[in-house]
C-alpha positions as CSV (number, residue, x, y, z in Angstrom):
1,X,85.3,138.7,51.9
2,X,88.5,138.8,49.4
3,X,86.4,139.1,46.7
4,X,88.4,140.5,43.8
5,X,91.8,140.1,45.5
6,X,94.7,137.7,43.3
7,X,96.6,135.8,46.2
8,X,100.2,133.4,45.6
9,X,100.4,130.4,47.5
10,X,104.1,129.8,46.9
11,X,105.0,125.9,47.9
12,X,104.8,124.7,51.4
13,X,103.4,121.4,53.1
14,X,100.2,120.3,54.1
15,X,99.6,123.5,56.3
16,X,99.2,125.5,53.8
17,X,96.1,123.7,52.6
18,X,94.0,124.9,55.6
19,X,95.4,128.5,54.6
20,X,94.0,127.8,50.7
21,X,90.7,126.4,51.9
22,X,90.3,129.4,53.6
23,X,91.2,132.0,51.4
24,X,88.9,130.3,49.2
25,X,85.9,130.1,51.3
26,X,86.7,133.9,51.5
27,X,86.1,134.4,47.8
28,X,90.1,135.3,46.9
29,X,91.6,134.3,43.5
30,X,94.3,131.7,44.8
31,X,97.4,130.9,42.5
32,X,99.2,127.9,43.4
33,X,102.7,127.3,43.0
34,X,104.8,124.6,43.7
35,X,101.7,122.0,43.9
36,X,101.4,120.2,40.5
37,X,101.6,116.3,42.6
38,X,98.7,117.8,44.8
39,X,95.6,115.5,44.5
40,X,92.5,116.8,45.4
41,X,90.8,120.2,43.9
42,X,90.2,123.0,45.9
43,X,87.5,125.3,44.1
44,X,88.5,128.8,43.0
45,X,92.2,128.1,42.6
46,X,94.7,127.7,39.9
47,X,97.8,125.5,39.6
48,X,101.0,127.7,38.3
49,X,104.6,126.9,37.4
50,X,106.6,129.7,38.8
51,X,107.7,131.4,35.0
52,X,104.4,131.5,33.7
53,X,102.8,133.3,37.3
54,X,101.7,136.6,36.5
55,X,103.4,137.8,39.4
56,X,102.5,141.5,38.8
57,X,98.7,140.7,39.4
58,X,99.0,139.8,42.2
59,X,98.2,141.3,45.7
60,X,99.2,139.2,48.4
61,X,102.3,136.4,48.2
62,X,102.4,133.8,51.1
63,X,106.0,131.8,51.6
64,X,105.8,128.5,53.4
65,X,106.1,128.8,57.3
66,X,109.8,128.2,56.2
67,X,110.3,131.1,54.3
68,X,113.2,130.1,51.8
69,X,116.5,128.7,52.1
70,X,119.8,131.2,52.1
71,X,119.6,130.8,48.0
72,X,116.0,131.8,48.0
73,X,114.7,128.1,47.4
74,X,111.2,127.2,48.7
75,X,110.5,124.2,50.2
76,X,107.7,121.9,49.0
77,X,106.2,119.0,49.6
78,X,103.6,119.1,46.8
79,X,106.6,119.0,43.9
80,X,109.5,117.6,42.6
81,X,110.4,120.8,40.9
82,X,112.5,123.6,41.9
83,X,110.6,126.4,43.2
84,X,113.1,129.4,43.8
85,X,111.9,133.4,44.6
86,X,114.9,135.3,42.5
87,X,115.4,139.1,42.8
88,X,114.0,138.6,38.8
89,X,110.7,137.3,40.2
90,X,110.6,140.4,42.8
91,X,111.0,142.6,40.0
92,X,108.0,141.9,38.2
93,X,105.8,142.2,41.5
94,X,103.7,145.4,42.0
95,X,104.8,147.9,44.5
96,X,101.4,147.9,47.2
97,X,102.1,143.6,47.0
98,X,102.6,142.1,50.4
99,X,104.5,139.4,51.0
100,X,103.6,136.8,53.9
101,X,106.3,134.3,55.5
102,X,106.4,131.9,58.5
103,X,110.1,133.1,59.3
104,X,113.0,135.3,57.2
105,X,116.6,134.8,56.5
106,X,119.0,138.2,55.3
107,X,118.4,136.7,51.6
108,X,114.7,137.0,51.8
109,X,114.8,139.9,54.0
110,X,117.2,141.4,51.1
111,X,114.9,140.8,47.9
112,X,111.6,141.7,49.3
113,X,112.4,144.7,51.4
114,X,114.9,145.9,49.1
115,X,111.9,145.4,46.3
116,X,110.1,147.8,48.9
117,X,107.5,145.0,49.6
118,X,106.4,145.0,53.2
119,X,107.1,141.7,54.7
120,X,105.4,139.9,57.4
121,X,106.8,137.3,59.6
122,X,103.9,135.5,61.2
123,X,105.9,133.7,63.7
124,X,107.1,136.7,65.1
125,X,103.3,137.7,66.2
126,X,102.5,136.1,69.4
127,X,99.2,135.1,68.6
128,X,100.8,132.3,66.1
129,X,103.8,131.8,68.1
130,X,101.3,130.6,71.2
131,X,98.8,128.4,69.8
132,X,101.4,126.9,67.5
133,X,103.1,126.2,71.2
134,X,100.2,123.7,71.8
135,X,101.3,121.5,68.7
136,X,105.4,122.0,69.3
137,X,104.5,120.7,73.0
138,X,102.8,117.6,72.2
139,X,105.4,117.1,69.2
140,X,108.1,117.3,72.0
141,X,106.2,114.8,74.2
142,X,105.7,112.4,71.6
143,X,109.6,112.3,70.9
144,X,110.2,112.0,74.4
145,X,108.3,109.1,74.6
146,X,109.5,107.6,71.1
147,X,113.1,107.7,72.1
148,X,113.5,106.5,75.6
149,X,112.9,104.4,78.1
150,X,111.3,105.6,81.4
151,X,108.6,107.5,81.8
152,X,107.9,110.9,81.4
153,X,106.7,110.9,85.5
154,X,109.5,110.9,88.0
155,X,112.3,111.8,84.7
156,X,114.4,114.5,85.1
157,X,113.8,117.5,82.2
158,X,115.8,120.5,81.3
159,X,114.3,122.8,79.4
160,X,116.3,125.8,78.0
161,X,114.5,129.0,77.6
162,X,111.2,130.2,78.4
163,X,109.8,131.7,75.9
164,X,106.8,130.7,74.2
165,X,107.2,127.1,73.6
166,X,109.6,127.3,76.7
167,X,106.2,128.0,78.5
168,X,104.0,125.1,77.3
169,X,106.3,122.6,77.4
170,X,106.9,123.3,81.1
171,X,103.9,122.8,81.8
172,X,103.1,120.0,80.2
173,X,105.9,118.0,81.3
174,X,105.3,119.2,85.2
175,X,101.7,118.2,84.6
176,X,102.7,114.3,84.0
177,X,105.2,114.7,87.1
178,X,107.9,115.2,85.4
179,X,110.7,117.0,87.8
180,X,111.2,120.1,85.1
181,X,113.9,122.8,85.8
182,X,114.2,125.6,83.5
183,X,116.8,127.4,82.2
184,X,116.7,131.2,81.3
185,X,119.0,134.3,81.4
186,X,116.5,137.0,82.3
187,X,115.4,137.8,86.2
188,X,111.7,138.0,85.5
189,X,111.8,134.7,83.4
190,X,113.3,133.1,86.3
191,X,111.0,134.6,88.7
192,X,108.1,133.3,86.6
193,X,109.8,129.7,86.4
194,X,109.8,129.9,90.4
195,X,105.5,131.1,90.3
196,X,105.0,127.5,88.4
197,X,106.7,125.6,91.3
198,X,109.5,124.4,89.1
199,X,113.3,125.0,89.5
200,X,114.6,127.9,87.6
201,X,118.7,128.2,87.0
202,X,120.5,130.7,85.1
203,X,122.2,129.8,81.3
204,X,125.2,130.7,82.9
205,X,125.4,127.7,85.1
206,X,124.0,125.2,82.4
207,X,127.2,122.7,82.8
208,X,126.6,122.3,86.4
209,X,122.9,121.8,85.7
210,X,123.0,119.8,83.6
211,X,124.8,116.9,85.2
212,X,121.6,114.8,86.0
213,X,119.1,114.9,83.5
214,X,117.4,112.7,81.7
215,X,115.4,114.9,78.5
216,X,117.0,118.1,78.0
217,X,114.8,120.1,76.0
218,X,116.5,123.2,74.0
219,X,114.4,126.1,72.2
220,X,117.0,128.7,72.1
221,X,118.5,129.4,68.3
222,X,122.1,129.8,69.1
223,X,124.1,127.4,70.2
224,X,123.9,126.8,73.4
225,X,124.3,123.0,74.2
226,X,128.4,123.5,73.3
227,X,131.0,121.0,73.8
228,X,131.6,121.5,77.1
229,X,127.7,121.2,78.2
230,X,127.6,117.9,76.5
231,X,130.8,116.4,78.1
232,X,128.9,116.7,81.3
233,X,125.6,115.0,80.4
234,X,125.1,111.5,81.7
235,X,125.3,108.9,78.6
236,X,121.7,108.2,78.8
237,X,120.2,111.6,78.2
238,X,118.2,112.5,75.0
239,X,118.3,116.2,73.5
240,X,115.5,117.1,71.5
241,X,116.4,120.5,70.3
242,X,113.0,122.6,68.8
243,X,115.3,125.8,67.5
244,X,115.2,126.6,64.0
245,X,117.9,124.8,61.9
246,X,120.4,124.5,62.8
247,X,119.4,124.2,66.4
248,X,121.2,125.0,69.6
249,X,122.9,122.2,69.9
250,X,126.6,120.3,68.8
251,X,124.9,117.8,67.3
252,X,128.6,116.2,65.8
253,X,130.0,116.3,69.4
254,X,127.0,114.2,71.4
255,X,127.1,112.3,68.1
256,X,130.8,111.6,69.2
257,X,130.0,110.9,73.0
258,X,127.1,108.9,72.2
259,X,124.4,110.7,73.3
260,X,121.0,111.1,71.1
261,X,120.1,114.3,69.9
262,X,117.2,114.9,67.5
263,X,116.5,118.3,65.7
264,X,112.9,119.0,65.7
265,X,112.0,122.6,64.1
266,X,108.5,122.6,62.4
267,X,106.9,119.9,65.0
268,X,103.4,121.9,64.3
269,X,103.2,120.7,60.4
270,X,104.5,117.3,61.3
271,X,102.3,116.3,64.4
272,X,99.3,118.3,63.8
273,X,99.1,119.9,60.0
274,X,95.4,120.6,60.1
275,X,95.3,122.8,63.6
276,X,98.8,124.4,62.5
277,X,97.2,125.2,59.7
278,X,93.8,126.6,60.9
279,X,96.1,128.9,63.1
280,X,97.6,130.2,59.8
281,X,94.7,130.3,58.2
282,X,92.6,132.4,61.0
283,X,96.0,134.9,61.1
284,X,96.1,135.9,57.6
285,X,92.5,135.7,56.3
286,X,92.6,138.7,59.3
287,X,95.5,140.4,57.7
288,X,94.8,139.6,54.3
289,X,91.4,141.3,55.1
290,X,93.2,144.3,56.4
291,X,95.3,144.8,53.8
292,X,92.2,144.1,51.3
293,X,89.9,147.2,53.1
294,X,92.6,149.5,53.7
295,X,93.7,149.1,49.2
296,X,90.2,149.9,49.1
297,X,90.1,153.4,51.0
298,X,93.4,154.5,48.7
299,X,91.2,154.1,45.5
């Protein structure tokens, strides 16, 4: 139990409502901010404006999936206000405060380390990186399906990088008979494309690939579908790009050559909000309980 502990809930979308439920069940004292338009009551929280959050209070602050944007603005779907972590804000926080986040950016990492907050990405832990894989598959899929014309059997799919997303969506588009080749830079990630019985090719040779498919699939955040790997896709093809904004891919240039390219980050909260958020929800009430027992054996 959190009994005892003050926890910030700062904006986010309906994922974080699984994480609130939670922390609730688990006895915690749950301030939310950024959720004045939200409708139902969720017993043993309180709604907050940002300036009136006693910010030094509390223990624990959890950041959308998102983190913030590069001017430290949160995004929210529960408010039409402006919700914004300033250095000001960090300053009033206690020392021992941690501060949760899906992912960072050099402003966030900035304020909060330089606050001398430790700061925890959950998307960089592969527990929450896998199962949210499960989601971001069938998120892909559904686009796939959404936005063309053929089936998803017998198609040809590119997938770029193999991590993990890379993973799941090879296999679920290999398991509908799909003919999937995978891109990847690393020997053993090739080597492991080759142990799924699909066709494993090296970035380096991504124009020549590239020529004949139908989906191409890109989860690698740089940009790696340039101009010149465009200009030798076939017209038809459909890019749906997964990588954190703004994606991997030129998005103006296959605008230009008429090809369709769709930016997906965040498929999780958008096709599946209440298992996303269960994920998050099961990952910090674990750390939030770690951090709660080990506060206790320092006092």
């Amino acid at each position: 139990m959190l009994t005892g502990m003050q926890i910030a809930v700062i904006g986010g979308d309906a994922r974080q409502l699984e994480v609130i439920r939670r922390l609730s069940e688990l006895d915690a004292r749950v301030y939310l901010v950024g959720f004045d338009l939200l409708s139902v009551s969720i017993p043993g929280t309180v709604k907050e404006n940002m300036q009136d959050l006693e910010a030094g209070e509390m223990d624990a602050l959890i950041l959308p999936v998102s983190g913030t944007l590069a001017n430290g603005k949160i995004e929210t779907v529960f408010t039409n206000k402006d919700v914004v972590i300033t250095e000001a804000f960090m300053k009033k926080t206690k020392p021992e405060a941690v501060v949760y986040t899906g992912i960072s950016n050099d402003y966030l990492n900035q304020l909060v380390i330089g606050a001398g907050h430790q700061l925890v990405n959950l998307m960089d832990r592969d527990d929450v990186a896998i199962y949210n894989s499960i989601p971001t598959a069938e998120g892909v899929l559904l686009l796939a399906i959404q936005n063309t014309d053929f089936t998803i059997h017998g198609s040809r799919i590119a997938i770029i990088g193999l991590g993990r997303c890379g993973l799941s969506l090879a296999r679920v588009f290999a398991a509908l008979g799909a003919h999937v080749k995978v891109g990847a830079r690393k020997s053993s990630q090739l080597a492991r494309v080759s142990e799924m019985g699909l066709t494993p090719f090296h970035l380096e040779d991504l124009e020549k690939e590239i020529e004949d498919v139908d989906i191409c699939i890109n989860t690698v955040p740089a940009l790696v579908l340039t101009t010149k790997v465009i200009a030798k896709m076939p017209l038809h093809t459909t890019i749906i790009d997964i990588a954190s904004k703004p994606g991997g891919t030129d998005f103006r240039y296959a605008d230009k050559r008429g090809i369709k390219a769709i930016l997906a980050p965040g498929l999780p909260g958008i096709v599946a909000p209440k298992t996303a958020g269960k994920i998050l929800a099961n990952v910090l009430s674990q750390l939030l309980m770690e951090q709660f027992l080990n506060s206790r054996k320092d006092v």
